[in-house]
N, C-alpha and C positions, 0 to 999 in steps of 0.2 A: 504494500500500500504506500503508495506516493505521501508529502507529506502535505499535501494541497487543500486546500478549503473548496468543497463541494458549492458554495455557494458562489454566487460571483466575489470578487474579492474587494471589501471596502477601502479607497485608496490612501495611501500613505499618509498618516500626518493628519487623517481624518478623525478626530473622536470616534470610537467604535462604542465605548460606556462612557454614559456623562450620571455621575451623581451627584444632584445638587438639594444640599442642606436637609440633609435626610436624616429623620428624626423616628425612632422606633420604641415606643414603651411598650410596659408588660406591667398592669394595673400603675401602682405609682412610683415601678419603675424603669428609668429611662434606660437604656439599653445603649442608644445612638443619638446624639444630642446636638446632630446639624451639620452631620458628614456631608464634604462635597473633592470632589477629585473625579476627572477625567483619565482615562485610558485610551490614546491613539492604539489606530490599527495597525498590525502588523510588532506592537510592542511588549514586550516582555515588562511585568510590573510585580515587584512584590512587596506584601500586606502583611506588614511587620504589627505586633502587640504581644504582651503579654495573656497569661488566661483570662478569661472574659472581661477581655478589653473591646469585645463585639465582635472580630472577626467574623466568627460563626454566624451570628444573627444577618449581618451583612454579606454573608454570601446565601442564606436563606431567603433576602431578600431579591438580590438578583437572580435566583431561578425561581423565583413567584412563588415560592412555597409562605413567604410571609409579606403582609401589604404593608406599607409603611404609614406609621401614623403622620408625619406629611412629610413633604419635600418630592421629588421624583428620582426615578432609575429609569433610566434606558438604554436601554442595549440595539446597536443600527438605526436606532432612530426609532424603536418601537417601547413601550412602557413592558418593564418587568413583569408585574402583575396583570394589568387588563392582558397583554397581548402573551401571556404565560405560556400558550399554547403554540403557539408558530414559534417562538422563541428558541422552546425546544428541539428544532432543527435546524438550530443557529448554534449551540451551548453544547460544549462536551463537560460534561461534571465527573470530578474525582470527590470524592468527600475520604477523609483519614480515615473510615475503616468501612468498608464496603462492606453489602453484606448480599447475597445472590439466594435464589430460589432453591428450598432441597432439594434433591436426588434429580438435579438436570445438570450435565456435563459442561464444561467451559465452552464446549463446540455448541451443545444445543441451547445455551445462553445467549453465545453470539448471533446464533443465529432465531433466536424469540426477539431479541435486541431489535435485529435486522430489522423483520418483519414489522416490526409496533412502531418503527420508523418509517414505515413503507417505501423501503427498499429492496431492489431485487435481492434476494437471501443468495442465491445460487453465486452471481456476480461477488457481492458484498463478501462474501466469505473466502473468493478467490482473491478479492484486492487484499485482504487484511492476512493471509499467508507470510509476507515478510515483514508483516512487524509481530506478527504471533511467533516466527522461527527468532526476532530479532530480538524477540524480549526473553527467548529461552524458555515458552512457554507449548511448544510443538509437541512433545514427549508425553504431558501430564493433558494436553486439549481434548480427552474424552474421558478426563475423570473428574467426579463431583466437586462443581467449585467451591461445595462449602466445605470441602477435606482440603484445601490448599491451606498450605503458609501463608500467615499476615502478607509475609512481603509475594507471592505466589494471586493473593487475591487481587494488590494492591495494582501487578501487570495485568493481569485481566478486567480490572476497571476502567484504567488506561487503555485499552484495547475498545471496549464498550465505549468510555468517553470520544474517544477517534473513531468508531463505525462511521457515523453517520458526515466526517470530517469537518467538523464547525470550525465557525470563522470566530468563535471565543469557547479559550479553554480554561475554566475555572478548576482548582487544583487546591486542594486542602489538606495540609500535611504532605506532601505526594510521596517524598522517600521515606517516611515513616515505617519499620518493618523492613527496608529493603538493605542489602550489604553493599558492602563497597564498589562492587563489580556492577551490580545492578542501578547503585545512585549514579555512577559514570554513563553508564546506556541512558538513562532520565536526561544526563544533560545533554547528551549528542542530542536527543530525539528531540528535547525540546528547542534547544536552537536550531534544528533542523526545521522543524514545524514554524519558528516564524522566521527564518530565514523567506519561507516559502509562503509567508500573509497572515497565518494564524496569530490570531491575538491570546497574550498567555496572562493571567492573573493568577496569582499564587501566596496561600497563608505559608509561613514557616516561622520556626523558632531559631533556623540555623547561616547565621549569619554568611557563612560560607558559599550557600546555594544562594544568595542575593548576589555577594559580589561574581562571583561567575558567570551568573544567567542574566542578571537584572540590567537594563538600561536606567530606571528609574523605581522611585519606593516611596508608599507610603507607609506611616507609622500613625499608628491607631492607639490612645492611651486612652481610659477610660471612657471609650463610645463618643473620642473626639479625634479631630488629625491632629495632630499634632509636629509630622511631618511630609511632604509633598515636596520630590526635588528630584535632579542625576544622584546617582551616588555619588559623581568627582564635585556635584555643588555641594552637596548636604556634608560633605566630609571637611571640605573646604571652609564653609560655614562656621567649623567645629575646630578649625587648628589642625587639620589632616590629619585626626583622630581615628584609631581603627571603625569600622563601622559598629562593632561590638559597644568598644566605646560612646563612641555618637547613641548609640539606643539607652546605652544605660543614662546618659545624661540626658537626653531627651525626654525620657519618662520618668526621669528622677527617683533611679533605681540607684542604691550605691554599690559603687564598684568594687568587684571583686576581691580580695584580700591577695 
């Protein structure tokens, strides 16, 4: 499977996600307190916070699973929530611990996947052959994917999340579970994937997989931004501080001993 976006591709430089001042409570508590930050297409962005600094809630929101109590999201120009359904054939989703169907094999997943996408299953299962061999997953694709390893489910989500090839790929936790060999295959594919248009958004705890992958990052401190910049400005900013650094004084964590 090529690493292209099924869709037509939105052009460069173009906002692909605009959140503007997005506000998300849960009775009288606020979650999200006037999030705004844009993602161009074609760019790798990653969504820096500590635990329930919202991440979650805010990637709940952009695939319409939650409406926001105000502000908008939209993804290509279409609203998260009302438009939650065509969306879904814009959005590849990884969520940090997948969780799949009993007693149906990774191969008959892929291909329910397919299907509920309405796409040809036959074609679809032939395109997605070298990134199934790619991810080391060929051997184990007709045993039950809920007998897989954390890190074993995690490529098969990724695999699911890319079927349908969307033009945003949201990712949460992604190498979480996964070993050293398999985090290095993540970063090929994913600079691969927007080399080639794909728009990448991504939670992580691990400073590391920002500076590699990331052109740009936000940082989210208690369901506010707190950060929005390049890593060579936000570092800049900082005294050319490690990025590590930069986070812990950003969110006015103290640093490490």
């Amino acid at each position: 499977m090529s690493a292209t976006a099924l869709s037509e591709s939105t052009p460069p430089g173009r906002d692909l996600v605009a959140i503007d001042n997005v506000v998300k409570t849960f009775g009288d508590k606020r979650a999200l307190g006037g999030i705004t930050f844009a993602v161009s297409a074609g760019q790798i962005r990653g969504l820096l916070g500590r635990n329930g600094s919202g991440k979650t809630t805010l990637f709940r929101l952009l695939m319409g699973i939650l409406k926001a109590t105000s502000g908008s999201l939209t993804i290509d120009g279409l609203d998260a929530f009302e438009d939650r359904v065509e969306l879904k054939r814009r959005i590849g989703f990884l969520p940090d611990d997948p969780v799949f169907y009993a007693y149906l094999s990774a191969r008959e997943t892929l291909r329910l996947s397919a299907a509920m996408h309405g796409l040809d299953v036959k074609a679809t299962m032939a395109s997605i052959e070298p990134l199934i061999d790619r991810l080391g997953l060929t051997a184990e694709i007709d045993n039950f994917a809920e007998e897989y390893s954390r890190g074993m489910k995690k490529k098969l989500g990724l695999v699911l999340a890319l079927l349908h090839r969307p033009k945003l790929l949201i990712l949460d936790e992604p190498t979480n579970g996964l070993d050293v060999e398999a985090t290095h295959l993540f970063y090929a594919l994913i600079l691969d994937l927007a080399a080639n248009g794909t728009t990448v958004l991504f939670s992580t705890h691990l400073m590391d997989h920002v500076a590699r992958l990331c052109s740009h990052v936000v940082v989210i401190d208690r369901g506010a931004v707190v950060a929005d910049d390049t890593l060579e400005a936000l570092r800049a900013a900082h005294g050319g501080k490690s990025l590590e650094d930069v986070f812990l004084e950003i969110t006015q964590l103290p640093a490490p001993v």
